[in-house]
C-alpha positions as CSV (number, residue, x, y, z in Angstrom):
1,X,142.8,99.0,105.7
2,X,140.7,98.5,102.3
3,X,138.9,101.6,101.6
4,X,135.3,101.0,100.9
5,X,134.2,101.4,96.6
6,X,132.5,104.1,96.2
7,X,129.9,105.2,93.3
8,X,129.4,108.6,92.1
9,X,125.9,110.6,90.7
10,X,124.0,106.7,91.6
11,X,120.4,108.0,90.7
12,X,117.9,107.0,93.7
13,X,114.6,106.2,94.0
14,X,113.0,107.4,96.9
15,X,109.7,104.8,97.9
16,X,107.8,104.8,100.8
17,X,108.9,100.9,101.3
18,X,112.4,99.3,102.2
19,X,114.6,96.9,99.6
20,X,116.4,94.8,101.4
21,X,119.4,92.4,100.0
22,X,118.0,89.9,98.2
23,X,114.7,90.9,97.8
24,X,112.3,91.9,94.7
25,X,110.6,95.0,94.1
26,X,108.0,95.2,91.6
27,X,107.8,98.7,90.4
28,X,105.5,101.1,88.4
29,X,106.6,104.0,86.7
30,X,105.1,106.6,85.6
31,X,107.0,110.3,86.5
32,X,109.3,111.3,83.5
33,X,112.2,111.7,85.6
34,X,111.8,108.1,86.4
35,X,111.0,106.9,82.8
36,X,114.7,108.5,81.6
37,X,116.6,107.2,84.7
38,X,115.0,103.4,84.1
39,X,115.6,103.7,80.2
40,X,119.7,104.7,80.7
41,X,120.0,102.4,83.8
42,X,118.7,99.5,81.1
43,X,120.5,100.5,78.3
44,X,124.0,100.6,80.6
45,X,123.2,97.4,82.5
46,X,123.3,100.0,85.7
47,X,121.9,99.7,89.0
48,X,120.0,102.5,90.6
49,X,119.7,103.0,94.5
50,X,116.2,102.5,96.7
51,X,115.8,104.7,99.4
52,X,113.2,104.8,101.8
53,X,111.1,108.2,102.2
54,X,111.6,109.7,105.6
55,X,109.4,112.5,104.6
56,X,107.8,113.5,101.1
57,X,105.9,111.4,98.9
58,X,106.8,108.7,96.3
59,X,104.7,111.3,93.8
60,X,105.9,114.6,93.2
61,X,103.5,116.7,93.3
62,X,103.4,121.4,92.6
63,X,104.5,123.0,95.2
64,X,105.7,120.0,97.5
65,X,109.2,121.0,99.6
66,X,111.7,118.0,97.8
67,X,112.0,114.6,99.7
68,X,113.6,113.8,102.8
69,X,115.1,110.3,102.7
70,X,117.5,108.0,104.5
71,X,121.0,107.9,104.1
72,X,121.7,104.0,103.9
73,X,119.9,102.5,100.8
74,X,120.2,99.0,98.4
75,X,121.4,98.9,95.1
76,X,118.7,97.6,92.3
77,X,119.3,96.2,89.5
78,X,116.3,95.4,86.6
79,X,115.3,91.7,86.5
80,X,112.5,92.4,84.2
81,X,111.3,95.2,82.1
82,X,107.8,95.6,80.5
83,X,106.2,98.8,78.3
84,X,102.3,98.5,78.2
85,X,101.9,101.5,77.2
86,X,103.7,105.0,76.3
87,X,104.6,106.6,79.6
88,X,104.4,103.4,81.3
89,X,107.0,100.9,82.9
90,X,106.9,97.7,84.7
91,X,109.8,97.1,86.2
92,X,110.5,93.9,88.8
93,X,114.3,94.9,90.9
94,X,116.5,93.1,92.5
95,X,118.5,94.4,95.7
96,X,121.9,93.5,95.8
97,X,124.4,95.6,97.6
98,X,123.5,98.1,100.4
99,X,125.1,101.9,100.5
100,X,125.5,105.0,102.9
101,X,125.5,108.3,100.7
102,X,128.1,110.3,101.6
103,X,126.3,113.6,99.6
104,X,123.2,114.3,97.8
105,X,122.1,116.7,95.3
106,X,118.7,117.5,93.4
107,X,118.9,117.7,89.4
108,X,116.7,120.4,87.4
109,X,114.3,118.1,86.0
110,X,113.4,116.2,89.9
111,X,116.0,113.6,89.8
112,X,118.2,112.4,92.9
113,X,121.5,112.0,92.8
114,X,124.0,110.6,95.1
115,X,127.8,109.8,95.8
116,X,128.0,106.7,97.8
117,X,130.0,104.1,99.4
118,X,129.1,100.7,99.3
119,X,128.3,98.5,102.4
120,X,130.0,95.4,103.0
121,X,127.5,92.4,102.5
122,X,126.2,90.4,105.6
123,X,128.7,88.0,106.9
124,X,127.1,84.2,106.3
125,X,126.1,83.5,109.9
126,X,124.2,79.6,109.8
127,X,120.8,79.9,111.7
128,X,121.6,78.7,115.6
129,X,118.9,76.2,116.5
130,X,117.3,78.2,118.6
131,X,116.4,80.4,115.7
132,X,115.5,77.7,113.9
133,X,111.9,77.9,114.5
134,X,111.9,81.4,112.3
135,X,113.2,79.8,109.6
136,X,111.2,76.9,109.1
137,X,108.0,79.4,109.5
138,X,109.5,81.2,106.9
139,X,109.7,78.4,104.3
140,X,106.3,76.9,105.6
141,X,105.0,80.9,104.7
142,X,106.7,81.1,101.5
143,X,105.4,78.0,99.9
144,X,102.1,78.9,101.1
145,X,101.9,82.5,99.2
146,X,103.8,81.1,96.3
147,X,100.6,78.3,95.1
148,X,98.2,81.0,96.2
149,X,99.8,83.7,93.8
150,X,102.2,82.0,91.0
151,X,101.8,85.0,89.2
152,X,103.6,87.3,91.7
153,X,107.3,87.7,91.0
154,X,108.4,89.7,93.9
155,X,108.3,86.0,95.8
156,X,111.4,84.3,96.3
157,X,111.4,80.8,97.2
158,X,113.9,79.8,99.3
159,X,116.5,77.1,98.8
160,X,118.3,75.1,101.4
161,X,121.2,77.4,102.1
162,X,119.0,80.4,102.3
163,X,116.9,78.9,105.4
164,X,120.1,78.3,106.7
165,X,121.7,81.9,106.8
166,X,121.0,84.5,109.3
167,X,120.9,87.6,106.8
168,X,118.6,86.1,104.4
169,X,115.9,84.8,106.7
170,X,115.5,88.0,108.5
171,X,115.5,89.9,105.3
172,X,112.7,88.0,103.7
173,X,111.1,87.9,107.6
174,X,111.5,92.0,107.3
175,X,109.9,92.1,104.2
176,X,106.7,90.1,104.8
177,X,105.8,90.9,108.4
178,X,103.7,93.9,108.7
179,X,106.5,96.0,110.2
180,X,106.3,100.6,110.3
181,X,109.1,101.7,107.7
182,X,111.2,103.1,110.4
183,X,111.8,100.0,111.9
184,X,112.2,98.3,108.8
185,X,115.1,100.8,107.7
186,X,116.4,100.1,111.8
187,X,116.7,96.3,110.7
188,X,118.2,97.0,107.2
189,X,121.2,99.1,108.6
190,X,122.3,96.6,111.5
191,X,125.0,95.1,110.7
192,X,125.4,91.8,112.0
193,X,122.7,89.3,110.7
194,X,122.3,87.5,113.6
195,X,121.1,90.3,115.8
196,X,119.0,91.0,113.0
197,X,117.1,87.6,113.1
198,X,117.0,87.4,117.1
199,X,115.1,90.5,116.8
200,X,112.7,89.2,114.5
201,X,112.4,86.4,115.8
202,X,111.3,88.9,119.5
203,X,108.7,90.1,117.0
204,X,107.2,86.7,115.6
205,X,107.0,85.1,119.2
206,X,105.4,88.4,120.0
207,X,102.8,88.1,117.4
208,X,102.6,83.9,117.4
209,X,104.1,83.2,114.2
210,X,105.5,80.3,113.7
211,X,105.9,79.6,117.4
């Protein structure tokens, strides 16, 4: 049995949002613990990990117990970097690989830290027809939001083979639909793709999209 690869003191980001596998992030940072771990993770080429707030704030602020967070998270690396100003980032991420951490700790100075073992990526699983619906909605969608807002790059347009894979439909589907963050992390962690899409696609026929 291949044991999984692991990663030691991975420094996380704890947002109030999900980052799925494949999907963009544009972030602003601001909180000096933040500012050193993006500098180093740029300098080293190093991903850091998103994790979703269970309880807590995004913000630290005096006085606040620390943040409570979920234990499976995705990998980020830094697609684009921007300064405007001292004390200032703007970052745009890109999930890659997701993780469970295995322990935690708190450094002096606010940062999390994390030993971790990395999640094996989704199986390709091709969209079954009757799923199919989702996935043209989804391109339909996409091209839509992409000529109203050129400017934004946390839109991915889709290319052939991503309309036809399970993981990637339902990711993108998870991202846009107006979903709690619970249930958001519920659909990250599942670990086959295709359950994941069938039960997005429950919530699209639900709410009329694309059906």
């Amino acid at each position: 049995m291949t044991l999984p690869l692991t990663l030691t003191s991975l420094p996380l980001f704890p947002l109030g949002s999900v980052l799925f596998p494949g999907g963009r992030l544009p972030l602003r940072v601001f909180e000096v613990r933040y500012l050193d771990m993006v500098r180093k993770c740029a300098r080293a080429g190093a991903p850091f990990g998103v994790v979703a707030l269970s309880d807590g704030h995004e913000v630290r602020h005096a006085g606040a117990p620390p943040e409570q967070f979920h234990s499976v998270g995705t990998l980020a690396t830094i697609a684009q970097l921007q300064f405007p100003q001292a004390g200032l980032m703007h970052l745009l991420c890109q999930g890659t690989q997701r993780f469970r951490i295995r322990e935690r700790r708190c450094l002096p100075h606010g940062l999390w830290v994390a030993d971790v073992e990395l999640i094996d990526a989704d199986l390709a699983v091709t969209v079954p027809e009757d799923l199919q619906a989702a996935a043209q909605a989804l391109d339909k969608l996409l091209q839509t939001l992409r000529s109203q807002h050129a400017d934004d790059p946390g839109l991915a347009l889709p290319d052939v083979l991503h309309l036809q894979d399970c993981g990637w439909v339902a990711n993108r589907w998870c991202e846009l639909l107006p979903l709690p963050t619970t249930l958001r992390q519920q659909l990250m962690e599942l670990e086959n793709p295709l359950v994941r899409l069938e039960l997005v696609a429950d919530v699209l026929e639900r709410t009329g999209i694309g059906f």
